[in-house]
C-alpha positions as CSV (number, residue, x, y, z in Angstrom):
1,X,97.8,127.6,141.2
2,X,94.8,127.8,138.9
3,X,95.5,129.5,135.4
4,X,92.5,130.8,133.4
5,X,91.7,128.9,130.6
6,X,92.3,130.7,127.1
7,X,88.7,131.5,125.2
8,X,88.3,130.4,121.9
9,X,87.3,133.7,119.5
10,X,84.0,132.2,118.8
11,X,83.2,132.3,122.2
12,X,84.5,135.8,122.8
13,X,82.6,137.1,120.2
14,X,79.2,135.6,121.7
15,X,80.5,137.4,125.2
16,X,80.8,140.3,123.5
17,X,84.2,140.5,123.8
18,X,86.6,142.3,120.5
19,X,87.9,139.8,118.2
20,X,91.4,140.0,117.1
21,X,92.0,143.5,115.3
22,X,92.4,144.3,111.9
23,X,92.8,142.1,108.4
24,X,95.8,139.4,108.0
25,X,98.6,141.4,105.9
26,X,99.8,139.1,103.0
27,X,103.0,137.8,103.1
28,X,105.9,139.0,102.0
29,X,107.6,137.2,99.5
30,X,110.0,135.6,101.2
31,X,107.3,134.1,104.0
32,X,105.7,132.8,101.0
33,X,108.6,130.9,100.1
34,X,109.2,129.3,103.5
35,X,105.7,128.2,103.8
36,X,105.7,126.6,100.6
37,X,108.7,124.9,101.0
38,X,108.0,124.0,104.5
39,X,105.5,122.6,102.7
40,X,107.1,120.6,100.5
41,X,108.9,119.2,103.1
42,X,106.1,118.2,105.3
43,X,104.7,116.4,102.0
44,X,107.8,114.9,101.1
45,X,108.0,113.4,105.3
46,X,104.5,111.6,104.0
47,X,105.6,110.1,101.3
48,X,108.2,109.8,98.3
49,X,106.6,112.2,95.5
50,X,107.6,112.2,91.9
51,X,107.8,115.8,90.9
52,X,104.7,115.6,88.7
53,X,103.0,114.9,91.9
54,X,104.9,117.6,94.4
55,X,104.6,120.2,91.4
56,X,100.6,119.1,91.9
57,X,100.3,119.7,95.8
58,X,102.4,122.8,95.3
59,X,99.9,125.3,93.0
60,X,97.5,124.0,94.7
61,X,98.7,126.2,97.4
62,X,100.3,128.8,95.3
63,X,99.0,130.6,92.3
64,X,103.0,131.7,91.8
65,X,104.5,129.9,89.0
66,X,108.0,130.9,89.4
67,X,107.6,130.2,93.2
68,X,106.4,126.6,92.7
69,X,109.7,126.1,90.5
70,X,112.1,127.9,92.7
71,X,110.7,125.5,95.8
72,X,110.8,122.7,92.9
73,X,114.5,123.2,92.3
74,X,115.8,123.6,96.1
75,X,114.2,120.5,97.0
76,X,115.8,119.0,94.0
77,X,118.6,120.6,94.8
78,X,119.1,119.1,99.1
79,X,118.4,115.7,97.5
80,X,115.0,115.2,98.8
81,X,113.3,114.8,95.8
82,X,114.7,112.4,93.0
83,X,111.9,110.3,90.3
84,X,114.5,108.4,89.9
85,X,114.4,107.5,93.9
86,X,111.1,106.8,93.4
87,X,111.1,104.5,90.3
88,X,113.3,102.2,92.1
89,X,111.8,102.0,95.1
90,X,108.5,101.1,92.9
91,X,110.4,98.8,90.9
92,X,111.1,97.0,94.0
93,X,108.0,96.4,95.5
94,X,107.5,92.9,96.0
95,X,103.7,90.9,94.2
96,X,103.7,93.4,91.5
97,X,104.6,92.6,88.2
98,X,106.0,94.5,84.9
99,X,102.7,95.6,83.7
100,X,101.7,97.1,87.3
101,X,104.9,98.9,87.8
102,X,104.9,100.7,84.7
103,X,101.5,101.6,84.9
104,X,102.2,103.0,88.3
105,X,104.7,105.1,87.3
106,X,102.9,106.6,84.3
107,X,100.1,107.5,86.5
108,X,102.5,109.2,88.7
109,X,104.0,111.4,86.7
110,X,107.5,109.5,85.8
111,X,109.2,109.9,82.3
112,X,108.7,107.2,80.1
113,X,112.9,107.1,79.3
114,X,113.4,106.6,83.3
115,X,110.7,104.0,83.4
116,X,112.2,102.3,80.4
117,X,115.4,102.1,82.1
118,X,114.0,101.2,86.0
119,X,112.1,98.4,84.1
120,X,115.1,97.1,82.1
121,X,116.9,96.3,85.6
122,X,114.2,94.3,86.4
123,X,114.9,90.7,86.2
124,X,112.6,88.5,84.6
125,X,113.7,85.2,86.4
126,X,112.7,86.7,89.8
127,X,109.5,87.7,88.5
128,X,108.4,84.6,87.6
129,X,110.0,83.1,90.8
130,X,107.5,85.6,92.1
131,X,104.6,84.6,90.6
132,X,104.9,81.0,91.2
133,X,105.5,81.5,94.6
134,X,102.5,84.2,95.1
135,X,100.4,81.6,93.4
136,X,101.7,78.7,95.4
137,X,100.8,80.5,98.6
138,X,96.9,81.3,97.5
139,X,96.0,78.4,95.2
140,X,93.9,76.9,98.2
141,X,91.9,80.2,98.2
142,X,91.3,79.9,94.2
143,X,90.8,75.9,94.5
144,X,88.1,76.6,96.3
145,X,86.3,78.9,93.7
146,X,84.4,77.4,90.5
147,X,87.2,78.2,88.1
148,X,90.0,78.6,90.1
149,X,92.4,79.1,86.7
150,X,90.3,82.0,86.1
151,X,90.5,83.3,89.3
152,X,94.2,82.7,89.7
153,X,94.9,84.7,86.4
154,X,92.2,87.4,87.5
155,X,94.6,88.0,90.3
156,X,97.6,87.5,88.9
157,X,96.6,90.0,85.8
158,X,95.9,93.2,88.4
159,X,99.3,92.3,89.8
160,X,100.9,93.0,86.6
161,X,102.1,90.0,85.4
162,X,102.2,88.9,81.9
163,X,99.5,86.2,80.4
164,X,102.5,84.3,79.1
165,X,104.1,83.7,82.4
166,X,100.7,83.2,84.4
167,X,99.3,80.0,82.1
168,X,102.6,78.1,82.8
169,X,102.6,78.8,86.3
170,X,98.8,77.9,86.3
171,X,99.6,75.0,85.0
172,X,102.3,73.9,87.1
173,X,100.3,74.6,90.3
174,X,97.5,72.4,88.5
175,X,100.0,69.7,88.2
176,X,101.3,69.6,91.7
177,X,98.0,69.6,93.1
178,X,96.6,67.0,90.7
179,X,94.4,68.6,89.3
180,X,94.0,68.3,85.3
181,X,95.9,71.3,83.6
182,X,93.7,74.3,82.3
183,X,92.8,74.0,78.2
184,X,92.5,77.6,77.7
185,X,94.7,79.5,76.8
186,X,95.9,76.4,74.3
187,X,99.3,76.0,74.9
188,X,101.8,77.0,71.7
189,X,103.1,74.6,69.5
């Protein structure tokens, strides 16, 4: 059984044919609520937002104030928004270091008290466990360059990790491959 194939109104209108009928109605307040929140939701599937960020997406869509913090709150409110969520799971991330995680969570939005505290978790052993190991892995790649401490730090530095636990691990790496230890930065006394 052959069904008709459905015309786009485009093409209807070139036939000749009547488009649809009348103007959209706006909708009623509480449509407008379950699209935004749908919304939200869909957004929040994507990706973990900080509420900076969801609070962003949302007037874009809607000129409502009061709207965007009423969706704001019931997401809040079923759990699936939390900054806090969302500084952990940053904090977590492995090859990124201090600087890069706080920076991160600035830019997104987070309060500077709840970055404070994710960062004071953070354990300063394991990052420089980290590093050395990051570095371990592509010092053949930097070797290979004309100043591969520079390099190395280059890289290490957008990672996030501090100068003074990059020059030690330089060094190290230097020393295990042989190669005579970096003079810059000098080393404190």
């Amino acid at each position: 059984m052959h069904r008709p194939r459905r015309r786009s109104p485009r093409r209807e209108a070139e036939e000749g044919a009547e488009p649809p009928a009348g103007p959209r109605t706006p909708p009623t307040p509480e449509e407008a609520r379950e699209a935004l929140l749908a919304y939200a939701f869909r957004a929040l599937g994507a990706r973990a937002l900080t509420e900076t960020e969801l609070r962003t997406k949302l007037q874009r869509r809607s000129d409502d104030e009061a709207l965007v913090a009423e969706v704001l709150g019931r997401v809040r409110e079923l759990g699936y928004q939390d900054d806090a969520q969302v500084a952990r799971a940053e904090n977590a991330r492995r090859g990124v270091g201090t600087h890069r995680v706080r920076q991160t969570l600035k830019r997104r939005g987070v309060e500077e008290t709840l970055i404070t505290d994710t960062l004071a978790g953070r354990d300063p052993d394991q990052e420089a466990e980290d590093l050395r190991s990051m570095l371990e892995r592509r010092w053949a790649s930097f070797a290979r360059k004309r100043d591969p401490a520079a390099s190395a730090y280059a890289f290490l530095a957008r990672r996030g990790y501090p100068g003074s636990l990059i020059w030690p691990a330089i060094r190290e790496q230097q020393a295990q491959a042989g190669e005579e230890p970096s003079e810059w930065p000098p080393e404190d006394d």
